[in-house]
PyMOL Python script that loads the backbone (N, CA, C, O; Angstrom):
from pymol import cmd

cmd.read_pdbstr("""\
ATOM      1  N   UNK A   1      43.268  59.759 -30.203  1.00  0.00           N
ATOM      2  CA  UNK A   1      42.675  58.484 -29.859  1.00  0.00           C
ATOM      3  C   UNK A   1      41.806  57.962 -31.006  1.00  0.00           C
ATOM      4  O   UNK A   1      41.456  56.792 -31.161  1.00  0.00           O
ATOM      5  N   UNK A   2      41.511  59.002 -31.781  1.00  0.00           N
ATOM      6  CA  UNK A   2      40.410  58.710 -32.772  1.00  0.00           C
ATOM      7  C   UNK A   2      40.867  58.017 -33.801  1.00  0.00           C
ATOM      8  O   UNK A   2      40.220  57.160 -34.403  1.00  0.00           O
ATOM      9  N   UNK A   3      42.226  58.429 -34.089  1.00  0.00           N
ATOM     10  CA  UNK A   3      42.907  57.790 -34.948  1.00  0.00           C
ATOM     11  C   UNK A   3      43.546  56.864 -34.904  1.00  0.00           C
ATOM     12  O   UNK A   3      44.012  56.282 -35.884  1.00  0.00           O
ATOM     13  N   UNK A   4      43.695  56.537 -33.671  1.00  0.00           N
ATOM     14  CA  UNK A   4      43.999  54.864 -33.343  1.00  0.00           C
ATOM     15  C   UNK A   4      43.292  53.538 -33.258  1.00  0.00           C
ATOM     16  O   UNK A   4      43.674  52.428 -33.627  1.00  0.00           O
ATOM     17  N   UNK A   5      41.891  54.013 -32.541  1.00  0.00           N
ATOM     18  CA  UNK A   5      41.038  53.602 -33.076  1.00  0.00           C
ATOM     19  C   UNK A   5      40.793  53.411 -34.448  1.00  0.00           C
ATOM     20  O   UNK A   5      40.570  52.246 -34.780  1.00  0.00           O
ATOM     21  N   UNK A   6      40.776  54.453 -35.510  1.00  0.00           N
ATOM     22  CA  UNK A   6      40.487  54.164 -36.927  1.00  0.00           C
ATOM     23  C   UNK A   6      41.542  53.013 -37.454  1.00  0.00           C
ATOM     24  O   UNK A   6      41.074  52.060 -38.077  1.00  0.00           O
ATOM     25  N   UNK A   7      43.001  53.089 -37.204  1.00  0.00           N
ATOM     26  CA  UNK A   7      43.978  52.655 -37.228  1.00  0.00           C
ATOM     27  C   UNK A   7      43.881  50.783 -37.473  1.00  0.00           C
ATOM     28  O   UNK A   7      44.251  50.093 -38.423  1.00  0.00           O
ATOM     29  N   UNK A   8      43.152  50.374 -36.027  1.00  0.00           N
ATOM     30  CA  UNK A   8      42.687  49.451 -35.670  1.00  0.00           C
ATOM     31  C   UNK A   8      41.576  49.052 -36.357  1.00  0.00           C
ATOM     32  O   UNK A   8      41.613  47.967 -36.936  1.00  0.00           O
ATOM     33  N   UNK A   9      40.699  49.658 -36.396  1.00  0.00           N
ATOM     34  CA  UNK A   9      39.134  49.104 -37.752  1.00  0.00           C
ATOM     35  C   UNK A   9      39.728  48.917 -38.983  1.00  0.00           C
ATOM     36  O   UNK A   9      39.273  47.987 -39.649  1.00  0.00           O
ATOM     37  N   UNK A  10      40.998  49.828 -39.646  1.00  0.00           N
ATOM     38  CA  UNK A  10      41.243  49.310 -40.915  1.00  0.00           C
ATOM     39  C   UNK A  10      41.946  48.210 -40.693  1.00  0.00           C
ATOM     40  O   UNK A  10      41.641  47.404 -41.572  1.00  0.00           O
ATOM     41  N   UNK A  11      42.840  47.702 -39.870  1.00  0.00           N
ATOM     42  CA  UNK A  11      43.645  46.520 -39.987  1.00  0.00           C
ATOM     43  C   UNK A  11      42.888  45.531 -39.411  1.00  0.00           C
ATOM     44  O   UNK A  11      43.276  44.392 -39.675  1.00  0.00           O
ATOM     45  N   UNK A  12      41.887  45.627 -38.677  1.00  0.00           N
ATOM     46  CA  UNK A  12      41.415  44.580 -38.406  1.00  0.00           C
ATOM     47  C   UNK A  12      40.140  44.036 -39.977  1.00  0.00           C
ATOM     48  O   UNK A  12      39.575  42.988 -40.290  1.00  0.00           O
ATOM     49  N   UNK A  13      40.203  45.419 -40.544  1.00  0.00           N
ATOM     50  CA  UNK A  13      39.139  44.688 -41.778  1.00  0.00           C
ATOM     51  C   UNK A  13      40.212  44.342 -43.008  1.00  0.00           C
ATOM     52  O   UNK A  13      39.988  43.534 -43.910  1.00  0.00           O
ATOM     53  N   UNK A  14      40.993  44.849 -42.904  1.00  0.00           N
ATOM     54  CA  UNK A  14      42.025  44.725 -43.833  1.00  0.00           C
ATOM     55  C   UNK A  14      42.754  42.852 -43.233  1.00  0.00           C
ATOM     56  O   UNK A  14      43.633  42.367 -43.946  1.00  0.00           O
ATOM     57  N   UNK A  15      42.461  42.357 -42.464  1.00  0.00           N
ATOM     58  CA  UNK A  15      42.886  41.324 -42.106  1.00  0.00           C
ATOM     59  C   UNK A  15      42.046  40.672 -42.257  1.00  0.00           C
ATOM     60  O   UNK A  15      42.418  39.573 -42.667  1.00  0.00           O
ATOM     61  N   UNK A  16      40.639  40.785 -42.095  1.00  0.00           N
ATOM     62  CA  UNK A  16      39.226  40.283 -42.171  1.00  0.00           C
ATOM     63  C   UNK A  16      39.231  39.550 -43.822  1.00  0.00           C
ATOM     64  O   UNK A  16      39.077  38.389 -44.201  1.00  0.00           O
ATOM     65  N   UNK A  17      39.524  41.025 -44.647  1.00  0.00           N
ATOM     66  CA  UNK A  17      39.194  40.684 -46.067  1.00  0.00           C
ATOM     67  C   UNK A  17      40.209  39.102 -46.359  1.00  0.00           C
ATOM     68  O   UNK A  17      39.766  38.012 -46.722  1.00  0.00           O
ATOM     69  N   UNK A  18      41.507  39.436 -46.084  1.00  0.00           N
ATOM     70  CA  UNK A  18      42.547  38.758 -46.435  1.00  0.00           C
ATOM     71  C   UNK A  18      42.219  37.107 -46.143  1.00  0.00           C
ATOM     72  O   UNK A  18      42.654  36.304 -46.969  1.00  0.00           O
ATOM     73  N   UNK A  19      41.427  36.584 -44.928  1.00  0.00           N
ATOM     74  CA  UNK A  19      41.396  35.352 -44.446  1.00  0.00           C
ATOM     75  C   UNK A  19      39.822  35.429 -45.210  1.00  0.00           C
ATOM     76  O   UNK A  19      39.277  34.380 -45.554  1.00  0.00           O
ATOM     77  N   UNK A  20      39.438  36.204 -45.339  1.00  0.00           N
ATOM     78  CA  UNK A  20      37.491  35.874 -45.744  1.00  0.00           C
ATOM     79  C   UNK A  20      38.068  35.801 -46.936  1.00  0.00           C
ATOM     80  O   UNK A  20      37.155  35.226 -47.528  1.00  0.00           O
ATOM     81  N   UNK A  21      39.083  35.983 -47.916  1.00  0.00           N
ATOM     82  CA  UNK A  21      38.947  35.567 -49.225  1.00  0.00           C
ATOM     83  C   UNK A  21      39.529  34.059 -49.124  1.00  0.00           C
ATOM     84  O   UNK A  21      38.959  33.121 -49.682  1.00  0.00           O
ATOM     85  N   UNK A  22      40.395  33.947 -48.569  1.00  0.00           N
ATOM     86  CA  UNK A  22      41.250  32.424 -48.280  1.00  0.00           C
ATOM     87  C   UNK A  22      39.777  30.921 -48.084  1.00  0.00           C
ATOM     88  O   UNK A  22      39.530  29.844 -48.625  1.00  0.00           O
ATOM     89  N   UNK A  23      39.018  32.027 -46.674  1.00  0.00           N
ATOM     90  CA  UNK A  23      37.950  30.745 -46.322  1.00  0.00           C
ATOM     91  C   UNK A  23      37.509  30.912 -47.722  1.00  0.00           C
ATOM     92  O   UNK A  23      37.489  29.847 -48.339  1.00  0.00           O
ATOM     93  N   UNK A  24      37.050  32.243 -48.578  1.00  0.00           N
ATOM     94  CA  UNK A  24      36.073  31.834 -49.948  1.00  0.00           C
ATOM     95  C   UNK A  24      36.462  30.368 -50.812  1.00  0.00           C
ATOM     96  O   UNK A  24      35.808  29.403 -51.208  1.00  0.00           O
ATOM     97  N   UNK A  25      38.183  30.865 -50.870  1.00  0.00           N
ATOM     98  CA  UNK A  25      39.033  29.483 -51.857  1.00  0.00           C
ATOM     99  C   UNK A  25      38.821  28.485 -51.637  1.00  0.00           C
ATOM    100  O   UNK A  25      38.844  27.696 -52.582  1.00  0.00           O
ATOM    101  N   UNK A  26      38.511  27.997 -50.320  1.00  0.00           N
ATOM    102  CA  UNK A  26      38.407  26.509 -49.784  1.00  0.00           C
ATOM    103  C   UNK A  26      36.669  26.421 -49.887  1.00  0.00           C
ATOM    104  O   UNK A  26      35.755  26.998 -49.298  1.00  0.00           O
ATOM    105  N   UNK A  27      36.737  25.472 -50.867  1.00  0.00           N
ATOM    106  CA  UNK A  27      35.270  24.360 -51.729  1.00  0.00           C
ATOM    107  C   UNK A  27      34.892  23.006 -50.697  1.00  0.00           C
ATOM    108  O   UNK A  27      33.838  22.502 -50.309  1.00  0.00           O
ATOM    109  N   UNK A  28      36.088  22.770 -50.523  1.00  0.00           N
ATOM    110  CA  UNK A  28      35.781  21.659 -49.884  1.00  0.00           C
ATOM    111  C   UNK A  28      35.467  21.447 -48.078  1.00  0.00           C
ATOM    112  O   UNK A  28      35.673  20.449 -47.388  1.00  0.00           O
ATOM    113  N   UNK A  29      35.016  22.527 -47.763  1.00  0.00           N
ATOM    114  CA  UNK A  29      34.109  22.535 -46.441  1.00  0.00           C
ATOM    115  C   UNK A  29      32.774  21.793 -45.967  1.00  0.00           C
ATOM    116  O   UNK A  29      31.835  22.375 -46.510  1.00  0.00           O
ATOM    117  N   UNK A  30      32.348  20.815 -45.226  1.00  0.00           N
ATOM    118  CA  UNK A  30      31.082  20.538 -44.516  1.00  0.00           C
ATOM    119  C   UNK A  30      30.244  21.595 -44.210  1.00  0.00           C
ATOM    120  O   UNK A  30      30.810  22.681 -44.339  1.00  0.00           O
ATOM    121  N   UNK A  31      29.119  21.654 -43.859  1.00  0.00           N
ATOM    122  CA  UNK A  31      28.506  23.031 -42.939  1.00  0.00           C
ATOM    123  C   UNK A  31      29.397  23.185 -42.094  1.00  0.00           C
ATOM    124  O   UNK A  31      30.191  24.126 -42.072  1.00  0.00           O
ATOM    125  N   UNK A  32      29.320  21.835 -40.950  1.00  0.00           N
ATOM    126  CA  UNK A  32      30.012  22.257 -39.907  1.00  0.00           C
ATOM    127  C   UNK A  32      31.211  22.833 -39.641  1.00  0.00           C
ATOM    128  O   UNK A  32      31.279  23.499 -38.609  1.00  0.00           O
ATOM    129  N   UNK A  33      32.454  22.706 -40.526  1.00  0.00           N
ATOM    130  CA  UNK A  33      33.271  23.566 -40.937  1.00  0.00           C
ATOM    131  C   UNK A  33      32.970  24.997 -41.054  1.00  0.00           C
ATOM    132  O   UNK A  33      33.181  25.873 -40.215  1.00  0.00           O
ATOM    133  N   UNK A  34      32.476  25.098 -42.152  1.00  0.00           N
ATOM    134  CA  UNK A  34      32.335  26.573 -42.185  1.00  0.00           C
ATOM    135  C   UNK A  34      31.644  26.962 -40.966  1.00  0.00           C
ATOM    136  O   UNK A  34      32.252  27.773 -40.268  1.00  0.00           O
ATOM    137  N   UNK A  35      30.381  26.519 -40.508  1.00  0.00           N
ATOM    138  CA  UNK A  35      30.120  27.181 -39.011  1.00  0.00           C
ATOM    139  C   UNK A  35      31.424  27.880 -38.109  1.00  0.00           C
ATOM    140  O   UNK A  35      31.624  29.065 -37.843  1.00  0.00           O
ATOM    141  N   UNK A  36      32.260  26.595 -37.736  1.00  0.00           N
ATOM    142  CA  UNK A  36      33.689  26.817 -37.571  1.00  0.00           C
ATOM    143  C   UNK A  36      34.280  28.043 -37.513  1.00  0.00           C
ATOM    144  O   UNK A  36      34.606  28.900 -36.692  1.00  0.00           O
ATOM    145  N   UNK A  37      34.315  27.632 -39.645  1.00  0.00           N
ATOM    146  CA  UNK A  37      35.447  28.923 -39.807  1.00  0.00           C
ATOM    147  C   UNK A  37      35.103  30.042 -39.839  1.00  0.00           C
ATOM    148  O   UNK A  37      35.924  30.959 -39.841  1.00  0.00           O
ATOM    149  N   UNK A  38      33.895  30.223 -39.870  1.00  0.00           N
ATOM    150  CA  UNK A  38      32.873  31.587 -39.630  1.00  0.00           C
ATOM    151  C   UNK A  38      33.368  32.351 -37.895  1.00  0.00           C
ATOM    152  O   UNK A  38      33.878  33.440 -37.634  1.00  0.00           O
ATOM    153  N   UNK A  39      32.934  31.206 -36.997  1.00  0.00           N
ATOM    154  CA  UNK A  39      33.087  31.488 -35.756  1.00  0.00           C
ATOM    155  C   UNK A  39      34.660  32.246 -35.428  1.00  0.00           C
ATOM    156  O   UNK A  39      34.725  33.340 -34.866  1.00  0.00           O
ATOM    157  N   UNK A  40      35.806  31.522 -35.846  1.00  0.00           N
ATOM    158  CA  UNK A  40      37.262  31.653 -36.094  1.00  0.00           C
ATOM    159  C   UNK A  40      37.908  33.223 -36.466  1.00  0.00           C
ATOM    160  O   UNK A  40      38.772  33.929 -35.945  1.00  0.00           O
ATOM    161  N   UNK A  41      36.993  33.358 -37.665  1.00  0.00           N
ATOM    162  CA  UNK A  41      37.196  34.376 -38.300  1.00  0.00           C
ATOM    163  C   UNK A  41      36.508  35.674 -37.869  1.00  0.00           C
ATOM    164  O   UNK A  41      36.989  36.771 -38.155  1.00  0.00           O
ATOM    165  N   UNK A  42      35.071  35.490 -36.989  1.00  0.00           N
ATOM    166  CA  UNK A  42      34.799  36.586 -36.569  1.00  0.00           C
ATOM    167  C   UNK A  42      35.689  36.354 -35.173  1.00  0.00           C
ATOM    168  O   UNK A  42      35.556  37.472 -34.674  1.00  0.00           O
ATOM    169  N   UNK A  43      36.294  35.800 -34.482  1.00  0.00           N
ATOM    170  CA  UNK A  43      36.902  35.804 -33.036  1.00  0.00           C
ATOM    171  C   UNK A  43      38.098  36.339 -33.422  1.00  0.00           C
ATOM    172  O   UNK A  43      38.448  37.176 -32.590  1.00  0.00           O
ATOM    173  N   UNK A  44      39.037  36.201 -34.502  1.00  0.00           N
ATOM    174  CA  UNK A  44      40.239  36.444 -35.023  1.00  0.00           C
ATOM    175  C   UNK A  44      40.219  37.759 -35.235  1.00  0.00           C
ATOM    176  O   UNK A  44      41.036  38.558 -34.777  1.00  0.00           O
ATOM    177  N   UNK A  45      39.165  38.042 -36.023  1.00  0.00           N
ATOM    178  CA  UNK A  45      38.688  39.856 -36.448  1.00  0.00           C
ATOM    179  C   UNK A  45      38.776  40.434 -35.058  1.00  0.00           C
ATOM    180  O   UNK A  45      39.851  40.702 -34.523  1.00  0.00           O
ATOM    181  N   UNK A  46      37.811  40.580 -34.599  1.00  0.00           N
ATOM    182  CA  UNK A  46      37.568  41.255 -33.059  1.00  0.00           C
ATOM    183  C   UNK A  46      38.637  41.223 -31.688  1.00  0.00           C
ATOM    184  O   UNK A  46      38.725  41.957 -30.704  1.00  0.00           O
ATOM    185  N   UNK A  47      39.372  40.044 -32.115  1.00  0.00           N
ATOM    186  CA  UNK A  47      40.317  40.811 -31.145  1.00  0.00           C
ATOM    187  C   UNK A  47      41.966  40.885 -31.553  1.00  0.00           C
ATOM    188  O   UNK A  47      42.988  40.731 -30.884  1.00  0.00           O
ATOM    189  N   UNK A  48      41.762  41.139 -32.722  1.00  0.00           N
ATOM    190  CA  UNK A  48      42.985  41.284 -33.467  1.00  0.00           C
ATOM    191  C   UNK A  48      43.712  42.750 -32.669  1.00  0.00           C
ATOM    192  O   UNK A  48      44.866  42.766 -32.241  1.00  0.00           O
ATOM    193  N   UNK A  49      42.920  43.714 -32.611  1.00  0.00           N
ATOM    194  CA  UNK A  49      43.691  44.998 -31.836  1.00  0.00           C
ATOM    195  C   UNK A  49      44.264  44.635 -30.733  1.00  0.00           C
ATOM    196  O   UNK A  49      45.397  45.030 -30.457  1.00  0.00           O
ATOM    197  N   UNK A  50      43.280  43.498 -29.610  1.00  0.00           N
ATOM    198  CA  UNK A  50      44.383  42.896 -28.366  1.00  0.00           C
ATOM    199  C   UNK A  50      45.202  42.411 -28.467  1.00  0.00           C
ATOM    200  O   UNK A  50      46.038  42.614 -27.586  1.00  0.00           O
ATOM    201  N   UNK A  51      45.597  41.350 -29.681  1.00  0.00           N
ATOM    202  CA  UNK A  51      46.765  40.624 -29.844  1.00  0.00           C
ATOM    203  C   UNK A  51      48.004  40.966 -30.211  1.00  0.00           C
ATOM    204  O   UNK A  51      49.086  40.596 -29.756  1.00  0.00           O
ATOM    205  N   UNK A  52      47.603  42.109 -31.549  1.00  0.00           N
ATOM    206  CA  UNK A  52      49.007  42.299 -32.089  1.00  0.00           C
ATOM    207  C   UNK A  52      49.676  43.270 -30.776  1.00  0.00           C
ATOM    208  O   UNK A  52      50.866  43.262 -30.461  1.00  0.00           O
ATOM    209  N   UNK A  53      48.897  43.863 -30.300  1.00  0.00           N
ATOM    210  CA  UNK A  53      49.649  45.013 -29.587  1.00  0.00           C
ATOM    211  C   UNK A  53      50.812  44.185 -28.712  1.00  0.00           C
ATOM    212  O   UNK A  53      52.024  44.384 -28.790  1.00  0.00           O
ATOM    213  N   UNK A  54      50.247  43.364 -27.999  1.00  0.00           N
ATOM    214  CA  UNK A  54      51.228  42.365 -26.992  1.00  0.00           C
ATOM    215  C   UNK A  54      52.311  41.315 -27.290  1.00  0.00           C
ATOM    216  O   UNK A  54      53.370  41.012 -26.742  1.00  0.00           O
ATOM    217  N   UNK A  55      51.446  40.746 -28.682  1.00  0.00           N
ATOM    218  CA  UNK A  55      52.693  39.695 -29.564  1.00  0.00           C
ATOM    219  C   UNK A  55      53.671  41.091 -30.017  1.00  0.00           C
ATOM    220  O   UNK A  55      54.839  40.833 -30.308  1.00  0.00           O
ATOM    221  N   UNK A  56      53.231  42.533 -30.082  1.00  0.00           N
ATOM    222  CA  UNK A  56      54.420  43.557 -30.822  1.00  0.00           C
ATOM    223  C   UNK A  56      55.622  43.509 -29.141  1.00  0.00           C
ATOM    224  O   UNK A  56      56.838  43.316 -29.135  1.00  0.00           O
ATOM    225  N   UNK A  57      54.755  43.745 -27.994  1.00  0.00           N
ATOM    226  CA  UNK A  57      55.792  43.363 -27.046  1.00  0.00           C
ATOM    227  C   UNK A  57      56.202  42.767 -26.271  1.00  0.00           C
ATOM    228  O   UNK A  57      56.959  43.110 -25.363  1.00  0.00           O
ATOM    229  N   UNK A  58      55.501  41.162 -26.643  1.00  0.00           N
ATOM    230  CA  UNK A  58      56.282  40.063 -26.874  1.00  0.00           C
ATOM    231  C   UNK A  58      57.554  40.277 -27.516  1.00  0.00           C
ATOM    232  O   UNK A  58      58.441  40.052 -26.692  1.00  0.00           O
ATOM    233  N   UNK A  59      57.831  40.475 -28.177  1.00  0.00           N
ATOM    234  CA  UNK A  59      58.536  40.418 -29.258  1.00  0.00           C
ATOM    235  C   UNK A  59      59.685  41.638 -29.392  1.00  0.00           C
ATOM    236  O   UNK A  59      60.643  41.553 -30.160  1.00  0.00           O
ATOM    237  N   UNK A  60      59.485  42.528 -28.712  1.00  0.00           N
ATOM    238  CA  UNK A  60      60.411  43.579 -28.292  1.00  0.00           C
ATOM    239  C   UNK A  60      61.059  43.362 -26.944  1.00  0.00           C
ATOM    240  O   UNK A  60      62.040  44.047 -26.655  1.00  0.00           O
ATOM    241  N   UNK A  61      60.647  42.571 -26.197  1.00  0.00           N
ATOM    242  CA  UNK A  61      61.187  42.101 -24.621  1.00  0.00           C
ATOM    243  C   UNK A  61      61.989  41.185 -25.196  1.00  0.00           C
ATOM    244  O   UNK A  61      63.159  41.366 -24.857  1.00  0.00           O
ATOM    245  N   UNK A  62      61.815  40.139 -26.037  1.00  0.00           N
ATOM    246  CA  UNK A  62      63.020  38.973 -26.245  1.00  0.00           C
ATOM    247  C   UNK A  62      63.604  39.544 -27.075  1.00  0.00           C
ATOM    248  O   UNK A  62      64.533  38.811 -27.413  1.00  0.00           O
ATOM    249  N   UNK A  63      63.625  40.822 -27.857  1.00  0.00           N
ATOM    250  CA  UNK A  63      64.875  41.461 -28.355  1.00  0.00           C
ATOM    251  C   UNK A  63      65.566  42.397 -27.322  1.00  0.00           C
ATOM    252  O   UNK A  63      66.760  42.463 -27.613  1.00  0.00           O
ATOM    253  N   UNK A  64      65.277  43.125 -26.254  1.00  0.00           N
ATOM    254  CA  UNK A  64      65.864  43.270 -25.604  1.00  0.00           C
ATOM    255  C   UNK A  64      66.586  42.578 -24.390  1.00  0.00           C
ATOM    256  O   UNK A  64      67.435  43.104 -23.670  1.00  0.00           O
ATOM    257  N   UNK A  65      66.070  41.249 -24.293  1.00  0.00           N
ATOM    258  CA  UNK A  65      66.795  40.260 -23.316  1.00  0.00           C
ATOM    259  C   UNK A  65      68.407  39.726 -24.074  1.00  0.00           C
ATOM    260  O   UNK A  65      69.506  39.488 -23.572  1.00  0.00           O
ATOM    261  N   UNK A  66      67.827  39.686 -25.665  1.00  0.00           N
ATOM    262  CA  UNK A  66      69.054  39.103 -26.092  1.00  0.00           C
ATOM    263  C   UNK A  66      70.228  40.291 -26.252  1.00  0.00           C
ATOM    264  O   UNK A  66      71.434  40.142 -26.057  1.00  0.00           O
ATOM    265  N   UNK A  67      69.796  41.047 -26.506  1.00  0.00           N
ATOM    266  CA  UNK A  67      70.627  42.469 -26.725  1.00  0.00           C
ATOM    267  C   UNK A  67      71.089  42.225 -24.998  1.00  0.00           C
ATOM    268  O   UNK A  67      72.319  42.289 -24.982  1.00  0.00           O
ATOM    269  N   UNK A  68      70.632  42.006 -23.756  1.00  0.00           N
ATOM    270  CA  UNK A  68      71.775  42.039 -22.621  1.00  0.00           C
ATOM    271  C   UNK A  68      72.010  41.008 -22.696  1.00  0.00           C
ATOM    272  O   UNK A  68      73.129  40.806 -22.225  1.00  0.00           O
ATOM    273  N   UNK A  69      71.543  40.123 -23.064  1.00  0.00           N
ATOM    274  CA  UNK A  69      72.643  38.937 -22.655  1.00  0.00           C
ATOM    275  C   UNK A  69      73.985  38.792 -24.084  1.00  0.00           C
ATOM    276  O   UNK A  69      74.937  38.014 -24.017  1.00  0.00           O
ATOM    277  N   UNK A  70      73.829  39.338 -24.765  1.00  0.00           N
ATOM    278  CA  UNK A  70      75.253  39.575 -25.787  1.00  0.00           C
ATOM    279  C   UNK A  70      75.967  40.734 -25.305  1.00  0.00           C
ATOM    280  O   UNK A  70      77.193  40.829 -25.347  1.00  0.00           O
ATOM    281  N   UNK A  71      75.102  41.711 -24.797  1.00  0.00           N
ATOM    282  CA  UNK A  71      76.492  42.649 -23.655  1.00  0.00           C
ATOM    283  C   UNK A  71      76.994  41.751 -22.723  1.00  0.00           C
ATOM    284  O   UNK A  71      78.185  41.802 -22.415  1.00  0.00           O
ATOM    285  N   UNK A  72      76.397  41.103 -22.334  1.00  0.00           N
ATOM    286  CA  UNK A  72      76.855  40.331 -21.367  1.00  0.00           C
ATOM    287  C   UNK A  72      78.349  39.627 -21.841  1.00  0.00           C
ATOM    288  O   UNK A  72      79.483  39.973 -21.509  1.00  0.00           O
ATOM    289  N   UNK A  73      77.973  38.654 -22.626  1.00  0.00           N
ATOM    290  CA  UNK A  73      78.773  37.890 -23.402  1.00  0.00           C
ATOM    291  C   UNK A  73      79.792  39.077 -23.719  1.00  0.00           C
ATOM    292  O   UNK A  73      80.773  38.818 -23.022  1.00  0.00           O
ATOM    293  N   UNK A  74      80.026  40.183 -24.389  1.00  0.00           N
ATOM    294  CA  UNK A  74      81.150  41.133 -24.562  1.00  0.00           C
ATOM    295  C   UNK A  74      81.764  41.168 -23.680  1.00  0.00           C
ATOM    296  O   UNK A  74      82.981  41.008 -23.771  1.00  0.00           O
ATOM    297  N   UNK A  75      81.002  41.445 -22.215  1.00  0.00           N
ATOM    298  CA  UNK A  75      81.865  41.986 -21.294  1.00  0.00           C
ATOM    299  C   UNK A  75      82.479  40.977 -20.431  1.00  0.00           C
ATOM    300  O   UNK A  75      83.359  41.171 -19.593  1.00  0.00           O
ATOM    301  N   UNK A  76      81.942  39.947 -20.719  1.00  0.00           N
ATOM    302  CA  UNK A  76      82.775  38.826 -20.384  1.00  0.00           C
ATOM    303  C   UNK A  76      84.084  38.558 -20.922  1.00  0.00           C
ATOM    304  O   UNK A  76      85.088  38.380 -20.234  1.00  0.00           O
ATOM    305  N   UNK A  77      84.019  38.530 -22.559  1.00  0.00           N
ATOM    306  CA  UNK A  77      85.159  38.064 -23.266  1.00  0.00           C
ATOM    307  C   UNK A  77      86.016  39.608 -22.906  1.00  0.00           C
ATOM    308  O   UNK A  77      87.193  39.267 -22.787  1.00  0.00           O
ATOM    309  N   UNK A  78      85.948  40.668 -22.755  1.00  0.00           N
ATOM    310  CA  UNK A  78      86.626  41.661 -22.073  1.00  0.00           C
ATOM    311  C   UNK A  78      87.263  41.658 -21.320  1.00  0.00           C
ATOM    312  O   UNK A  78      88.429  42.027 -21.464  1.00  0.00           O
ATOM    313  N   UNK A  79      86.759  41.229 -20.161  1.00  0.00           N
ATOM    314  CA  UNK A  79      87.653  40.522 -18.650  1.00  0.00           C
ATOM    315  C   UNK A  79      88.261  39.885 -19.108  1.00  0.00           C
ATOM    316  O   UNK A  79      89.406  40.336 -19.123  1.00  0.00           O
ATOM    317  N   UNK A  80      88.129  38.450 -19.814  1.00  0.00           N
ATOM    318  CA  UNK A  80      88.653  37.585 -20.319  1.00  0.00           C
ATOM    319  C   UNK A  80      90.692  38.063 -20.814  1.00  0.00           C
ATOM    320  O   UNK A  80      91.851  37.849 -20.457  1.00  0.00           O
ATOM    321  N   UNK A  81      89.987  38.689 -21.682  1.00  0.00           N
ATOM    322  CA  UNK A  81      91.053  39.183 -22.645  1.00  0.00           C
ATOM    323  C   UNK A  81      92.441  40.099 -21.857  1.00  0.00           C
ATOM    324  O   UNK A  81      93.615  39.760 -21.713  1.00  0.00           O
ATOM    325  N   UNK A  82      91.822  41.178 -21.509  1.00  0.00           N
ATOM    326  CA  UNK A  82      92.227  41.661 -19.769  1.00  0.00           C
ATOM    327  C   UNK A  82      92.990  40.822 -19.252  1.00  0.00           C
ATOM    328  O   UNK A  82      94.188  41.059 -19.409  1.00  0.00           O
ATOM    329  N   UNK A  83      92.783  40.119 -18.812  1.00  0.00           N
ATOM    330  CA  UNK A  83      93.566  39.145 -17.916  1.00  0.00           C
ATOM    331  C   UNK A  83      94.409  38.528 -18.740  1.00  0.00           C
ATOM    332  O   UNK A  83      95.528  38.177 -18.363  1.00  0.00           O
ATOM    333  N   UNK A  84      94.098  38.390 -19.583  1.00  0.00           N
ATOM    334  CA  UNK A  84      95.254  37.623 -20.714  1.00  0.00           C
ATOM    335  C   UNK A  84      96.500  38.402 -20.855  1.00  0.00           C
ATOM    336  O   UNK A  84      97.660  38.049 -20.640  1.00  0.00           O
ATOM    337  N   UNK A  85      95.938  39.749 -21.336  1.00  0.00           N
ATOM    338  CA  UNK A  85      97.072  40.387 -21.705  1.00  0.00           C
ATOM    339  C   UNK A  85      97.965  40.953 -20.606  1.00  0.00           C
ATOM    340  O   UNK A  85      98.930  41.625 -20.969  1.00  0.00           O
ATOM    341  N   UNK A  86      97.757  40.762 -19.318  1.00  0.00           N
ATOM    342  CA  UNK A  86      98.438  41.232 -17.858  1.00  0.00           C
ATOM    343  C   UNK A  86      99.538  40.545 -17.749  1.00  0.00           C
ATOM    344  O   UNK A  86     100.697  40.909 -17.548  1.00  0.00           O
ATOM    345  N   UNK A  87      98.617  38.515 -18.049  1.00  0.00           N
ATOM    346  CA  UNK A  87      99.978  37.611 -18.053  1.00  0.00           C
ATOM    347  C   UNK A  87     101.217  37.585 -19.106  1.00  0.00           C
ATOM    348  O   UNK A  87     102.163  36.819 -18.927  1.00  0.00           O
TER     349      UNK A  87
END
""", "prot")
cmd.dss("prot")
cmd.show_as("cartoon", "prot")
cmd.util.cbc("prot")
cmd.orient("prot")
């Protein structure tokens, strides 16, 4: 567990660094902006471990929906064919 946890603190700072250098690049901010992108970036950090986990299976459910519905589609053109070759 410990290491999943650790797992999670590096990618979430390792993601941290990546957008905190991006906001550095951008000059042309108001305060209120950066207030903003401050706010953004610590909300983005902190729950980065909740998100990816679910967008990861997000994203594994609509690969397995399409994977049955192209069996599907096989076993259709199967029957299909089947019947063809009877007549």
């Amino acid at each position: 567990m410990t290491v999943l946890a650790g797992f999670y603190v590096s990618g979430a700072l390792y993601f941290f660094s990546i957008w905190f250098q991006a906001f550095q690049k951008d000059t042309n901010l108001s305060p209120e902006q950066i207030r903003i992108s401050w706010i953004v970036l610590t909300i983005a950090t902190l729950f980065w471990p909740i998100v990816a986990p679910i967008a990861n299976l997000e994203k594994s459910s609509r690969k397995k929906a399409s994977l049955v519905e192209q069996q599907e589609v096989d076993a259709n053109e199967t029957a299909i064919s089947a019947e063809l070759s009877r007549t």
